[in-house]
C-alpha positions as CSV (number, residue, x, y, z in Angstrom):
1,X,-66.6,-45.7,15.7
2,X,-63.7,-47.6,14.8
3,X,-61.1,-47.3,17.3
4,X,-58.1,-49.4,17.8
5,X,-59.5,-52.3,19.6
6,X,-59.4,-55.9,17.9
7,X,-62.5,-56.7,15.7
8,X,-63.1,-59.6,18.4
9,X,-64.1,-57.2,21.1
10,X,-66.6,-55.3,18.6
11,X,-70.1,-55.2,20.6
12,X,-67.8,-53.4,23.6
13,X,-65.5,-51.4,21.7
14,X,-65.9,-47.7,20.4
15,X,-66.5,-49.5,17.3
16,X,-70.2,-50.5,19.1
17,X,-70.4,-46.9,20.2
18,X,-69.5,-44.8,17.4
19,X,-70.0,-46.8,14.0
20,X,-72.8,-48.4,14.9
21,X,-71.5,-51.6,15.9
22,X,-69.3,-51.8,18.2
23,X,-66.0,-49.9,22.1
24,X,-65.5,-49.8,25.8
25,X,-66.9,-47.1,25.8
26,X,-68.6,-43.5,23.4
27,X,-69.3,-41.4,20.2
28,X,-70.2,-38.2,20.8
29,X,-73.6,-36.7,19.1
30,X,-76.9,-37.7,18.7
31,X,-77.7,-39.7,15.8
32,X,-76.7,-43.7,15.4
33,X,-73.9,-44.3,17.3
34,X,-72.7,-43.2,21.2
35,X,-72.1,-40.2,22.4
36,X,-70.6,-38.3,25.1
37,X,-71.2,-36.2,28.0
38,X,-71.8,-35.7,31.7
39,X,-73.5,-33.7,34.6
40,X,-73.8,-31.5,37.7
41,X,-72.5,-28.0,37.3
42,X,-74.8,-25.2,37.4
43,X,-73.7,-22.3,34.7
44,X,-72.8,-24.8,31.7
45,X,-71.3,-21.9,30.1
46,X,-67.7,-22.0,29.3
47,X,-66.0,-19.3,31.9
48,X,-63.4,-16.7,31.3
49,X,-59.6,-17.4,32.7
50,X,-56.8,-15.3,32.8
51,X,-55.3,-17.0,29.6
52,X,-57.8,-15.6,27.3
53,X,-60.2,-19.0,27.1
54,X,-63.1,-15.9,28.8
55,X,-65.9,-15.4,26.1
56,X,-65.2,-13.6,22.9
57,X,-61.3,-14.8,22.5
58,X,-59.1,-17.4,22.4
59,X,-59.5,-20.6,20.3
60,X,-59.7,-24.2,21.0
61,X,-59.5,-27.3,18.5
62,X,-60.8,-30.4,19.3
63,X,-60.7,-34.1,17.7
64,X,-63.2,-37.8,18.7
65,X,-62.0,-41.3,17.0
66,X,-63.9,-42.2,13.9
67,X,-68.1,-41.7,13.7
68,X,-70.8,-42.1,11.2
69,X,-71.6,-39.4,8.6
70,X,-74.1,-38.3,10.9
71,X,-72.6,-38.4,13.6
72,X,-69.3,-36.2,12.2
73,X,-72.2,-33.3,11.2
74,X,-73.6,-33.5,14.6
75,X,-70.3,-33.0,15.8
76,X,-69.2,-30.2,13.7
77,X,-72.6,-28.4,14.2
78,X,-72.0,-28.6,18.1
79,X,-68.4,-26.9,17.2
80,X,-70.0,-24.1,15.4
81,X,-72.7,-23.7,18.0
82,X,-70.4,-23.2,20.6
83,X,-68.4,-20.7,18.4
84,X,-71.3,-18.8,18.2
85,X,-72.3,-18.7,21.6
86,X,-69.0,-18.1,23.0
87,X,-67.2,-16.2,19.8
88,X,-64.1,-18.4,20.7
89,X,-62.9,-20.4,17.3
90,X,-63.7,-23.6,17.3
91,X,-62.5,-26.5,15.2
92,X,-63.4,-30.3,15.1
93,X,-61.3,-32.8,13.4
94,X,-62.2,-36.4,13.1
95,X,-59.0,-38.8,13.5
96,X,-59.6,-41.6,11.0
97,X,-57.1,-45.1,11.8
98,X,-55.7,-45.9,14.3
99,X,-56.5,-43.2,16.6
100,X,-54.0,-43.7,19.5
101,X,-50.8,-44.0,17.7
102,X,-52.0,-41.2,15.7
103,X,-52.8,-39.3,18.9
104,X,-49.4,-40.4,20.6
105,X,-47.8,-39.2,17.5
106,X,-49.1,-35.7,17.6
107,X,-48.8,-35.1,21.0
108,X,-45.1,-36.3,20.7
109,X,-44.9,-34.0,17.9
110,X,-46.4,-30.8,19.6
111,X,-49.5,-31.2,16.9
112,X,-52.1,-32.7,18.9
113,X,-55.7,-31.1,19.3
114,X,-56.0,-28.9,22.3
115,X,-59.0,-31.8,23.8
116,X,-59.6,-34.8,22.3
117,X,-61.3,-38.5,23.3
118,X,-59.6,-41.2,25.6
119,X,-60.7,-44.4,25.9
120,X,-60.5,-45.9,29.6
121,X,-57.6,-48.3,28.2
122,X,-55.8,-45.5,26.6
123,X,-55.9,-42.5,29.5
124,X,-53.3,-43.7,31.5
125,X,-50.6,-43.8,28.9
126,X,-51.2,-40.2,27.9
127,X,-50.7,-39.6,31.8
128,X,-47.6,-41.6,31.7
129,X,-46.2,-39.6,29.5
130,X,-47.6,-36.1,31.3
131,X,-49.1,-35.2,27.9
132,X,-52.7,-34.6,29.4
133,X,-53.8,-31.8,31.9
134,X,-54.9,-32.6,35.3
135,X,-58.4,-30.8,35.6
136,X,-58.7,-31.7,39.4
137,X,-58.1,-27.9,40.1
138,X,-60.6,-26.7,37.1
139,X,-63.0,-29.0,38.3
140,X,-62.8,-27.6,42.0
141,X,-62.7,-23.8,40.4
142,X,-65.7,-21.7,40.2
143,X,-65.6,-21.7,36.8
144,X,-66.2,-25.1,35.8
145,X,-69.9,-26.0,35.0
146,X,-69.4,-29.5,36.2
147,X,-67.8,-31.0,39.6
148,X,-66.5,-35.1,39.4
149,X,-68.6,-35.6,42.4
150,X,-71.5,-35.1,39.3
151,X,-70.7,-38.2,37.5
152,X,-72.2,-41.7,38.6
153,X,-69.5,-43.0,40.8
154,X,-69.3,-46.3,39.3
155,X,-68.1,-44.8,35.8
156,X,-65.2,-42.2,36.8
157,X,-62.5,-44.3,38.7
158,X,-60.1,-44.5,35.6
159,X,-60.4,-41.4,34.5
160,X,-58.1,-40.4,37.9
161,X,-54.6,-41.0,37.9
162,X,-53.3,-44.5,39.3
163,X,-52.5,-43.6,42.4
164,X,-56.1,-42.3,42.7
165,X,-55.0,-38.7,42.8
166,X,-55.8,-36.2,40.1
167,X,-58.3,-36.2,37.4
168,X,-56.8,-36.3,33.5
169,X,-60.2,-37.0,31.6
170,X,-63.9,-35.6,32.0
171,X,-66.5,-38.6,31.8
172,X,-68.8,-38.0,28.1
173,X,-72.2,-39.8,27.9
174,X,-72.4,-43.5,28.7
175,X,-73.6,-46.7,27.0
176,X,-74.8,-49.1,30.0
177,X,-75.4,-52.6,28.9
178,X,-78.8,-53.5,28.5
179,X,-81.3,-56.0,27.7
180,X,-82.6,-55.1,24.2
181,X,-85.5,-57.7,22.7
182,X,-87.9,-58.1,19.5
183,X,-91.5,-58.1,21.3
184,X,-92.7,-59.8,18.0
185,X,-90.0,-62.7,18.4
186,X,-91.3,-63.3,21.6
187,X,-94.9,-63.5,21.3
188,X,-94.8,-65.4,18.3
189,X,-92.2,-67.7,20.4
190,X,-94.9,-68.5,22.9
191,X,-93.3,-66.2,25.6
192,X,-96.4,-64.6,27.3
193,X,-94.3,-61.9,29.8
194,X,-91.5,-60.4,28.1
195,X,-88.5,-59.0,29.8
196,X,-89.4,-55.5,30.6
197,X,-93.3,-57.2,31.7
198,X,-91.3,-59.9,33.5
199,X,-88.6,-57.1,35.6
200,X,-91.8,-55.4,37.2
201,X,-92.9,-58.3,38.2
202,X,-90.5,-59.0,39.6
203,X,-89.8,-62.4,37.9
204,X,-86.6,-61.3,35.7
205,X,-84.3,-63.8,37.1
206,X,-82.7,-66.9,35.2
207,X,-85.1,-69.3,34.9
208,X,-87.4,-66.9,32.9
209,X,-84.0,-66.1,30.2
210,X,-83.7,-70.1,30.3
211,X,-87.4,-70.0,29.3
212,X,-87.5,-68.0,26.8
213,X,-84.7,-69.3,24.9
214,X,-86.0,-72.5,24.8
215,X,-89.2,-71.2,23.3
216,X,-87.0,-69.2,20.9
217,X,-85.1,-71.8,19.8
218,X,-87.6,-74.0,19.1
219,X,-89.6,-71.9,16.6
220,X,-85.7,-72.0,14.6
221,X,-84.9,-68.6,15.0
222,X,-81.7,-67.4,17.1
223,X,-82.4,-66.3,20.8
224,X,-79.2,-64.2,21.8
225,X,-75.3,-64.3,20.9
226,X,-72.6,-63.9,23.3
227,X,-69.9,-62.1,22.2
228,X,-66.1,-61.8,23.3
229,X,-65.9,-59.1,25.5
230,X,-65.5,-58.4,29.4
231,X,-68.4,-56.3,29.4
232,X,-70.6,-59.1,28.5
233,X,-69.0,-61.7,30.5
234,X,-68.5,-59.7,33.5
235,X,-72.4,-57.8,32.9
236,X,-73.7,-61.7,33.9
237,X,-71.3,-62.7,36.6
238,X,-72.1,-59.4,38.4
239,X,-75.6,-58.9,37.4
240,X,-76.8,-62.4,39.0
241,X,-75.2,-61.9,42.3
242,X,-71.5,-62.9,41.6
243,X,-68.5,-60.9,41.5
244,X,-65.7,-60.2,38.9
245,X,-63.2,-58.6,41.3
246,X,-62.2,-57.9,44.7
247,X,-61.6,-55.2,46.6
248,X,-58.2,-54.9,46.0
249,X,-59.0,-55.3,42.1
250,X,-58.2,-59.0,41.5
251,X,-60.2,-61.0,39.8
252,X,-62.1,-63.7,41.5
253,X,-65.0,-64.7,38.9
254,X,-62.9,-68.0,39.3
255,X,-63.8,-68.7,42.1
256,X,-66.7,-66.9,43.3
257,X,-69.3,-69.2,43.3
258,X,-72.2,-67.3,42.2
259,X,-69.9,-66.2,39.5
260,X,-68.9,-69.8,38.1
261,X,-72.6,-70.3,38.2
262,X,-73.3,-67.5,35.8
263,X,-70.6,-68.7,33.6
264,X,-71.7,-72.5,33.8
265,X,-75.1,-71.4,33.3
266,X,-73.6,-69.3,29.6
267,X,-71.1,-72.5,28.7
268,X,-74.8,-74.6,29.1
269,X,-76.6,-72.5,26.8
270,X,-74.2,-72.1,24.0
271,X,-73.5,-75.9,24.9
272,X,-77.6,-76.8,23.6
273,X,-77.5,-73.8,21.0
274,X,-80.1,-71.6,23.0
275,X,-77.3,-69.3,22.4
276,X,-75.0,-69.1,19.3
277,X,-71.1,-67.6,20.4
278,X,-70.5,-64.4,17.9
279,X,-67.7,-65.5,17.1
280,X,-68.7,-68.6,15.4
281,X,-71.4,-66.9,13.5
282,X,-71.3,-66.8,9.3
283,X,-69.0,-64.1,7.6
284,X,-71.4,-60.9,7.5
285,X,-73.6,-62.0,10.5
286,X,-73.5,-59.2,13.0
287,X,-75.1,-59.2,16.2
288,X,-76.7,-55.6,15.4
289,X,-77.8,-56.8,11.7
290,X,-79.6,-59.6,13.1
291,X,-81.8,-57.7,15.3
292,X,-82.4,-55.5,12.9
293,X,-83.6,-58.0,10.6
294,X,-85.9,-59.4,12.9
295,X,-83.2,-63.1,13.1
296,X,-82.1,-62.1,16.7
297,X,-84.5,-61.9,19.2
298,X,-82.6,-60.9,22.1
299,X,-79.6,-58.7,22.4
300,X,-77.8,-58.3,25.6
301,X,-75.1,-56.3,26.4
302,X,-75.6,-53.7,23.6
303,X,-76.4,-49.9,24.8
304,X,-78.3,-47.5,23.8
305,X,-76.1,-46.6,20.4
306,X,-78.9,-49.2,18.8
307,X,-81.8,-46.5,19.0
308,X,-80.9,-44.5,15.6
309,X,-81.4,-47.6,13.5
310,X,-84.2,-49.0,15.4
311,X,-85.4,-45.8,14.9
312,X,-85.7,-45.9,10.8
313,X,-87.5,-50.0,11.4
314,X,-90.2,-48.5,13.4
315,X,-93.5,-51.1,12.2
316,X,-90.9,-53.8,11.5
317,X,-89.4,-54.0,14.3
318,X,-91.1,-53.9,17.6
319,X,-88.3,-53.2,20.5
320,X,-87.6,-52.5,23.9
321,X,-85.2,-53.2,27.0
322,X,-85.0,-54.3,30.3
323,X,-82.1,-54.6,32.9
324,X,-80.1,-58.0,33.0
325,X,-82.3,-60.7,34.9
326,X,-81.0,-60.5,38.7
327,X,-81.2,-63.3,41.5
328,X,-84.7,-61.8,42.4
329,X,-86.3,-60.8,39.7
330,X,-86.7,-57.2,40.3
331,X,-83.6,-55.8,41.2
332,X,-81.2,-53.8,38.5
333,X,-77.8,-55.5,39.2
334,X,-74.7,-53.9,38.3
335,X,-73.3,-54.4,34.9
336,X,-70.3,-52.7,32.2
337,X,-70.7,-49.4,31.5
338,X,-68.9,-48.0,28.7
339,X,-67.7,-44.4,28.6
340,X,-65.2,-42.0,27.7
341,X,-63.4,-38.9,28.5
342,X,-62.5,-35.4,26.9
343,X,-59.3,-35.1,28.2
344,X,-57.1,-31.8,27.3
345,X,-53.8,-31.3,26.2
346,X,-51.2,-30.0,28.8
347,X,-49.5,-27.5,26.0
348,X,-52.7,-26.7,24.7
349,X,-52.3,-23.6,23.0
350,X,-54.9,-21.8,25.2
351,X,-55.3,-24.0,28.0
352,X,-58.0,-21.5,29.5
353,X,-60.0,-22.2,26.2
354,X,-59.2,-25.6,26.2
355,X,-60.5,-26.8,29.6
356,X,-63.6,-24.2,29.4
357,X,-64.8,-26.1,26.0
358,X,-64.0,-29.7,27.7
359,X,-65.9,-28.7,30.7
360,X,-68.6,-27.2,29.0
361,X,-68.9,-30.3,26.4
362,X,-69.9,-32.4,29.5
363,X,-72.1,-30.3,31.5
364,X,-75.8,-30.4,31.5
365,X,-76.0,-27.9,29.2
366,X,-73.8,-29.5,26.8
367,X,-75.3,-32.9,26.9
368,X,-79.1,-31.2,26.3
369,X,-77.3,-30.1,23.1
370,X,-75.5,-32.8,21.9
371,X,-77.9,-35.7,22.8
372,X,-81.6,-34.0,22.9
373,X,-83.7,-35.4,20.3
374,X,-83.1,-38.6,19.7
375,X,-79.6,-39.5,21.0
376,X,-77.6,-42.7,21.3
377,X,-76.0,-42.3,24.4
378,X,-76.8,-41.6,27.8
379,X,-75.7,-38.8,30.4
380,X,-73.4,-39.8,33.3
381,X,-74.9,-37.8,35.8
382,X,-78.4,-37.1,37.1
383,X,-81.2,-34.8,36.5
384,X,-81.0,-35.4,32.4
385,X,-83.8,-38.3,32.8
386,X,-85.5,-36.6,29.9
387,X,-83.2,-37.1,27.4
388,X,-83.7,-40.7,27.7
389,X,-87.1,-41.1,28.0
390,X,-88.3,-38.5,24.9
391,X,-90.9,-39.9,22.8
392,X,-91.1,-43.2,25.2
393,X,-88.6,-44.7,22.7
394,X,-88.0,-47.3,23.5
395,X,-90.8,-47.4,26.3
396,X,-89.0,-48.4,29.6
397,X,-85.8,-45.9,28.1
398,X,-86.3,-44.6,31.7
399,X,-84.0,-47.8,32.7
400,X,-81.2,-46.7,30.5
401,X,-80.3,-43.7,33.8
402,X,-80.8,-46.5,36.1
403,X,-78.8,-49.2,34.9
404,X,-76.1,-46.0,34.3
405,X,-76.2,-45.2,38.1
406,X,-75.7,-48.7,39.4
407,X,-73.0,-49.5,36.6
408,X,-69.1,-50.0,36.5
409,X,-66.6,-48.8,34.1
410,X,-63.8,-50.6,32.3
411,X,-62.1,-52.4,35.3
412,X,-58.5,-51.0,36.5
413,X,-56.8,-54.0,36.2
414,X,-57.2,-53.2,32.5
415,X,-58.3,-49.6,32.5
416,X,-54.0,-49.6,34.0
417,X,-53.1,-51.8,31.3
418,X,-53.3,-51.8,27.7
419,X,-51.8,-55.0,26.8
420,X,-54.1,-57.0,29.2
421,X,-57.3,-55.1,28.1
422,X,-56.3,-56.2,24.4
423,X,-55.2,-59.8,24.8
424,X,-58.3,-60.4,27.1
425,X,-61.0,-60.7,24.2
426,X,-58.6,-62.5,22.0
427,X,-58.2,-65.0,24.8
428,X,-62.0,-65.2,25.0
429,X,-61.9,-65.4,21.3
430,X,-59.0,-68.6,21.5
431,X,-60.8,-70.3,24.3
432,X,-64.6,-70.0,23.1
433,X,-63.5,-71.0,19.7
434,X,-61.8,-74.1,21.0
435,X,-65.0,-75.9,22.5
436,X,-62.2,-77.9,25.3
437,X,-62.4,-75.6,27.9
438,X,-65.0,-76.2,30.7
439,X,-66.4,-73.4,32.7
440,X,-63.5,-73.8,35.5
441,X,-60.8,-73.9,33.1
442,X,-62.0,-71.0,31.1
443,X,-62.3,-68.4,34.0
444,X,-59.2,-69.5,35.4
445,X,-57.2,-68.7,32.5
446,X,-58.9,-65.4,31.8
447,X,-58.5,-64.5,35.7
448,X,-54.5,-65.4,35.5
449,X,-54.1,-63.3,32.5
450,X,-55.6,-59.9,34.5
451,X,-53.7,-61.1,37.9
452,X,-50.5,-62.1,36.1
């Protein structure tokens, strides 16, 4: 889905979640892109309210950024599914350009949809200008289908206000970052225990990625691009032991030390061409083409929005994931997350209607019908296991809830700030692109740009 975002920051950007290629972030059905949803409630039937949002009246409109074709019928079929189940009128409209100003603009101008998408780096200015509901006291009601206790922990934080109180935007599906790989690349490569066979071993740690690599590169085809983004840089820092932030929320992968030895260990690699920087690659070379041609034999850090097309190269090419290597080998180490939220407008015209569709959109019942069957996304909450593990496609698709669980969400210190979360991959971007910078100097100036 194209949203906003700069082109630089396309593997973690709704672009990567709802066209097919790229954001921070989710889509919304279940065909080739992300999607969106969440867990926990019991009913997962919208519930009546005393302004007329009850079963058989009212009406609510709602709009997502920009998805595939597919995606957009998806979308429009769960509308008039819900309309049919609930008799409340229900319209979807897809906002095509750039979606936020065109959001800000109809909100400002009393046309805005009565729920719509927020990205994690957008949400907080639609609270600062009070032009989104809090749904803290829906959520605590008896007639929401879904509690935020529900959602995986890790995934939620920015979707409260900045002062940690209230809640402006209910979590939709996930896309955790995983380890994605050509079996056939590998074995021809000479790489005898692949990731997922190497992770229950419990020897997925980084010698075995510096292994294979070698082994890849060395037959001339490319083992795995790293791309501008935070998710990918933080997904290593924090997946091998090191940390990206404090406490507090400064970052630190400065100087942490197991951090700056993830980094080192990345600068090293792209250094001897074991991995090729996405920026840098040819005009039309995208990470996701690659794989799909069968030129990439590795792709970290992508989620599960791939499956669609993978789906349609079944017998060419032969895929599956594991978690990010860990220190031991065996352990599933925190890593992005992207999400979003359905947040709802505070003068909806039928706010009853309004938050009944946006809480029915993310409770169990509405993820089984928006991503059962072959769905791009995954649910941020528990007891939906099945939805990612149908047809054992890919095989070990039973990781995507785990890594999900033990994930993290755009960080706050850009989550609270748009102009940070923007400039950071650009500032990747500059700094990769100018071959000068050494490990130190790099995560120093990307630190002082989030602490500044």
């Amino acid at each position: 889905m194209k949203n906003p975002k700069n082109s630089v920051e396309r593997t973690v950007s709704r672009r990567s979640f709802l066209n097919s290629a790229a954001l921070a972030s989710l889509g919304v059905a279940a065909s080739s892109t992300l999607l969106s949803a969440c867990a926990g409630g019991s009913s997962g039937a919208p519930a009546g309210g005393g302004g007329g949002g009850g079963k058989g009246s009212g009406s609510v409109t709602w709009a997502s950024w920009v998805a595939t074709p597919g995606e957009v019928g998806l979308l429009k079929k769960f509308s008039s599914d819900y309309q049919e189940k609930t008799k409340v009128k229900t319209t979807y409209q897809t906002v095509t350009g750039d979606y936020l100003a065109k959001m800000l603009t109809q909100l400002q101008g009393g046309k805005a949809p009565d729920a719509f998408y927020a990205d994690p780096a957008w949400l907080n200015k639609f609270v600062d200008t009070k032009q989104v509901m809090d749904l803290e006291p829906y959520l605590t009601s008896a007639d929401a289908p879904v509690k935020f206790d529900d959602f995986f922990p890790g995934l939620v934080a920015w979707a409260k206000g900045a002062d940690g109180k209230g809640v402006y935007g209910l979590p939709v599906d996930c896309n955790p970052s995983v380890f994605w790989f050509n079996k056939k690349l590998l074995s021809d490569a000479g790489v005898t225990q692949d990731p997922a066979s190497a992770f229950e071993a419990g020897a997925w740690n980084l010698d075995a990625v510096t292994d294979l690599l070698a082994k890849v590169k060395a037959t001339g085809r490319r083992g795995m691009v790293f791309e501008a983004s935070w998710g990918q840089l933080f997904s290593w820092v924090t997946s091998l032991g090191g940390k990206a932030f404090d406490d507090a929320g400064k970052a630190i992968f400065d100087t942490d030390p197991k951090a700056q030895q993830a980094i080192e260990w990345l600068f090293d690699q792209m250094g001897s061409g074991t991995i090729a920087y996405g920026g840098s690659l040819p005009k039309g070379q995208g990470v996701d083409a690659l794989f799909y041609g069968g030129q990439l034999a590795t792709v970290p850090g992508y989620g599960r929005w791939l499956l669609p097309n993978l789906k349609k190269l079944k017998g060419k090419v032969e895929y599956d994931i594991a978690p990010y290597p860990s220190e031991d080998g065996k352990t599933v180490g925190p890593v992005a997350v992207y999400t979003a939220a359905m947040a709802v407008n505070a003068k909806a015209s039928n706010a009853d209607a309004a938050r009944a569709f946006a809480g029915y959109y993310v409770s169990p019942d509405g993820v089984k019908a928006r991503l059962a069957g072959g769905g791009n996304a995954v649910p941020v909450l528990s007891g939906l296991e099945e939805i990612v593990t149908e047809n054992n496609d890919p095989p070990h698709g039973k990781w995507f809830i785990d890594i999900a669980k033990n994930g993290y969400a755009l960080p706050n210190a850009m989550a609270r700030d748009a102009k940070k979360n923007t400039d950071f991959p650009l500032q990747m971007d500059t700094l990769l692109k100018s071959k000068k910078e050494s490990p130190k100097s790099f995560s120093t100036k990307l630190a002082n740009l989030l602490n500044g």
